[in-house]
N, C-alpha and C positions, 0 to 999 in steps of 0.2 A: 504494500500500500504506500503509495505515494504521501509522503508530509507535506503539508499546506504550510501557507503563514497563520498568524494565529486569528481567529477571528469572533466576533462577536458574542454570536451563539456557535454552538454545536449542539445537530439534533442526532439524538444516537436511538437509530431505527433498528428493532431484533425484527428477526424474522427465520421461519423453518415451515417449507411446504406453505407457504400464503399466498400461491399463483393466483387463487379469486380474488385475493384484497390487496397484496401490495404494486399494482398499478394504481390504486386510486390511494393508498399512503402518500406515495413516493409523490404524485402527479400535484396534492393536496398539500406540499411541503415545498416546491419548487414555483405554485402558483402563489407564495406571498409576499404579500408586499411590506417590505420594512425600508426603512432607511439607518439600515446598518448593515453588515456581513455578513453571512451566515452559512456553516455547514453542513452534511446533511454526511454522516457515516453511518451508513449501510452495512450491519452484520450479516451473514447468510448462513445457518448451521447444516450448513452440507442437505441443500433443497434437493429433491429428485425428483419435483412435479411440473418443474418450470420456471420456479420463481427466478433462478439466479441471469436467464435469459432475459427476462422480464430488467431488474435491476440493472445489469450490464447494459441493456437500452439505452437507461436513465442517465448512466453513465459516460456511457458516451457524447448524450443528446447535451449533458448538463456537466462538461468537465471543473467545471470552475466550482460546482457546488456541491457533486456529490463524491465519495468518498466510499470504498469499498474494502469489508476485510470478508475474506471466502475461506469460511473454514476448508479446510483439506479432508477432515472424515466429523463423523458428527459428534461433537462435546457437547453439549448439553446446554441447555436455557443457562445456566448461571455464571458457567464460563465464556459463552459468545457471549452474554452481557457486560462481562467482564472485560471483554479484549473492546469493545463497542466505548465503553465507557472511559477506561483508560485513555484511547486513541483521541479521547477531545482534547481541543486545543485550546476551546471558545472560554470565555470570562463567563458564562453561563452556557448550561448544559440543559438540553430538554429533552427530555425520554418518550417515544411512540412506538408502540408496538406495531409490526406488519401488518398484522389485521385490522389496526383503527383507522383512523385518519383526521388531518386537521381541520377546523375550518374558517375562514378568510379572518385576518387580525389576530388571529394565536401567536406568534409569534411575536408582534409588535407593542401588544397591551402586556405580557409577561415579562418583558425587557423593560416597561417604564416604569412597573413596578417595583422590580428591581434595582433599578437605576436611581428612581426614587425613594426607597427603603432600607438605608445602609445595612440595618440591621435585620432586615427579610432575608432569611438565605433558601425559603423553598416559597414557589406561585405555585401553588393547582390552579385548575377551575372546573365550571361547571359542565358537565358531559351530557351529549344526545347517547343513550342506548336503543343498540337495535340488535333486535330478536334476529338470529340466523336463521328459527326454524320459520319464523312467520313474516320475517323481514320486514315488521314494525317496526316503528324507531317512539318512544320515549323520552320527555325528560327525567335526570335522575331525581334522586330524593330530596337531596343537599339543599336545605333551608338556613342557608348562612345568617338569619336572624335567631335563628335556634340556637347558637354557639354564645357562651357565655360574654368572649368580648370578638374582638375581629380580629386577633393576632392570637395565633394558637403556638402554644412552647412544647417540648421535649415534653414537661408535667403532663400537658394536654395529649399528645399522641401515648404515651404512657397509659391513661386513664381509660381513653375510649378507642384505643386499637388504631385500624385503615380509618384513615379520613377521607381521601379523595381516591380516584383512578389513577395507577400508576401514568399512563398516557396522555395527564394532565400537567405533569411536574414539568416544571422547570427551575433548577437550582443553581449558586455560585460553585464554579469550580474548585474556587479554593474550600471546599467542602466534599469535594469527589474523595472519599473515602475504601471507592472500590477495590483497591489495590492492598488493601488492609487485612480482608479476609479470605478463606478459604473455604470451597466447601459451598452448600448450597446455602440460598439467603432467601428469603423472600421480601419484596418490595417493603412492607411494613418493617423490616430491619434496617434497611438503608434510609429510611425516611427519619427512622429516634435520632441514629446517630447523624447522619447528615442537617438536620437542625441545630444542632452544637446548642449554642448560648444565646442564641436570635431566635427568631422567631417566625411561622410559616401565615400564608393566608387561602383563602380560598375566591378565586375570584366570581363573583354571582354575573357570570358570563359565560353561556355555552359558545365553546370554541374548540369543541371535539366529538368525536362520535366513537364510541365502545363499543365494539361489536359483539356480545353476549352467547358465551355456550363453545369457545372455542380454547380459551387461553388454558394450558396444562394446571395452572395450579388450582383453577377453579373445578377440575374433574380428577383432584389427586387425593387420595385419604391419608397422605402425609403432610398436609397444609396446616391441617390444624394440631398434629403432634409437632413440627417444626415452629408453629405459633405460639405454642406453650413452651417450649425450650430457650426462646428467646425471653420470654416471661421474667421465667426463672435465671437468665442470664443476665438480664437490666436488673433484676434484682438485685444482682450482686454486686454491678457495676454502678447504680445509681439507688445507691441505699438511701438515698434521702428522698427519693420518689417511691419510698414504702407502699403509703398509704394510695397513689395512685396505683400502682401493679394489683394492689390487692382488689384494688374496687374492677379492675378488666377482668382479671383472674377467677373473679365470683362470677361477673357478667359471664364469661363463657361458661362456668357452670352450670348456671343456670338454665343457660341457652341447652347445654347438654343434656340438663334433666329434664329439660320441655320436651327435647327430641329424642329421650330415651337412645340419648348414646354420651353415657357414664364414662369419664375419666378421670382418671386417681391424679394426675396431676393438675389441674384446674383445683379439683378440692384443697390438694397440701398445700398448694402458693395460698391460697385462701386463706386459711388454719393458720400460716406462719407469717400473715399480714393483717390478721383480724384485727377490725376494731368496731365499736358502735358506732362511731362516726363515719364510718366505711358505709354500714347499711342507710342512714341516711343522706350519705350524698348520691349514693346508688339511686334512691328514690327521688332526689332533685332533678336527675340528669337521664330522667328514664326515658322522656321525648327524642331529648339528643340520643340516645344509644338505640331506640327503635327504627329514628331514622336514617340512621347510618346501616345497619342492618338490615334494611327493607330492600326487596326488590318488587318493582311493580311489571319488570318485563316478563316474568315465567311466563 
């Protein structure tokens, strides 16, 4: 892969087997308009259905903007994410998945935010979802008046788990921490630590579209053990955020014992963060945790 000079943004696109959606990623990311720089590194984890024919297109049509790393045999979601993530260059970083795609101003309204937020080191925003089996599209749940204040901290992701769609982020690089660990992550891990000591927001602007029913972690029954592990890892790492871990930790209990699928570790993080004050902040915050958990696309 060729190095660029360094530039604005860098948009770091994952993809494996998305020959239906990543023409209209890729196409949805080269159509915006900003007036600053921007690049667009294209991971491929060893496609066999088309897609990398598809990208290579891109790449050719768009040498100045887009940016290719092809794996050689297939490594996995967390390591192509990895070498994707690494390889930016930009002063801000913004993550889309091959199956999503952006829409007009995503990029430019996440830059001034940033630009204007010293201390904002992660923009979400708000998402259209569309049904793959029925090919609706929705707005998400995300009631940004719902959240206690408008800048949500490390405490806050802590508390109440994913806040927004990985496909919405856009973060400072001097925050890219991917290079840190090993081993599989999932999105809600890079988002604690990538917040550092600033503070994240959610923009009340749909400027992307989630495509529902396809992403691996959402159909893997290791999502929610690799969720609890982290749990129990912030635990250790961020003892002074006790009392928040413990109020998530009971939340997915919960959720467990509603859906009659019991896990021992949800309980003991519970048990070994209890407090009274736990259960009623649990009860202040039940609107915000229903609808962070809600899906209206099923």
């Amino acid at each position: 892969m060729q190095q660029e000079k360094k530039q604005k943004v860098s948009v770091c696109v994952v993809t494996y087997n998305h020959v239906k959606y990543i023409r209209q990623c890729l196409q949805s990311l080269v159509e915006q308009k900003t007036d600053f720089s921007f690049e667009v590194i294209v991971g491929d984890d060893y496609s066999t259905d088309g897609t990398r024919a598809i990208i290579q297109e891109f790449a050719d049509r768009y040498p100045q903007i887009i940016r290719t790393i092809y794996q050689q045999k297939n490594v996995g979601a967390s390591k192509n994410n990895l070498d994707v993530h690494t390889a930016a260059c930009g002063e801000y970083i913004a993550h889309l998945d091959g199956d999503d795609y952006a829409l007009p101003g995503k990029l430019q309204l996440q830059l001034n935010i940033l630009d204007r937020n010293p201390q904002c080191n992660i923009a979400w925003h708000r998402m259209k979802i569309e049904n793959t089996q029925t090919q609706k599209i929705y707005d998400d749940m995300i009631d940004v008046k719902r959240f206690r204040k408008q800048q949500l901290y490390r405490a806050d992701l802590l508390e109440y788990g994913t806040i927004a769609c990985h496909s919405s982020k856009m973060y400072r690089s001097s925050k890219n921490t991917c290079i840190s660990f090993a081993g599989d992550k999932l999105d809600y891990y890079l988002d604690v630590i990538q917040i550092g000591d600033g503070y994240a927001i959610v923009v009340d602007d749909f400027l992307g579209v989630y495509r529902y029913g396809i992403g691996i972690a959402a159909n893997s029954g290791e999502t929610k053990k690799l969720y609890l592990s982290y749990l129990k890892y912030f635990y250790i790492k961020f003892p002074q955020f006790k009392t928040e871990i413990g109020l998530n930790a009971l939340w997915c209990f919960l959720v467990d014992l509603k859906n009659l699928h019991f896990t021992s570790a949800s309980l003991k993080l519970c048990i070994r963060c209890f407090s009274f004050m736990s259960l009623f902040r649990l009860m202040m915050s039940i609107n915000v945790r229903m609808m962070l958990r809600t899906k209206v696309w099923n």
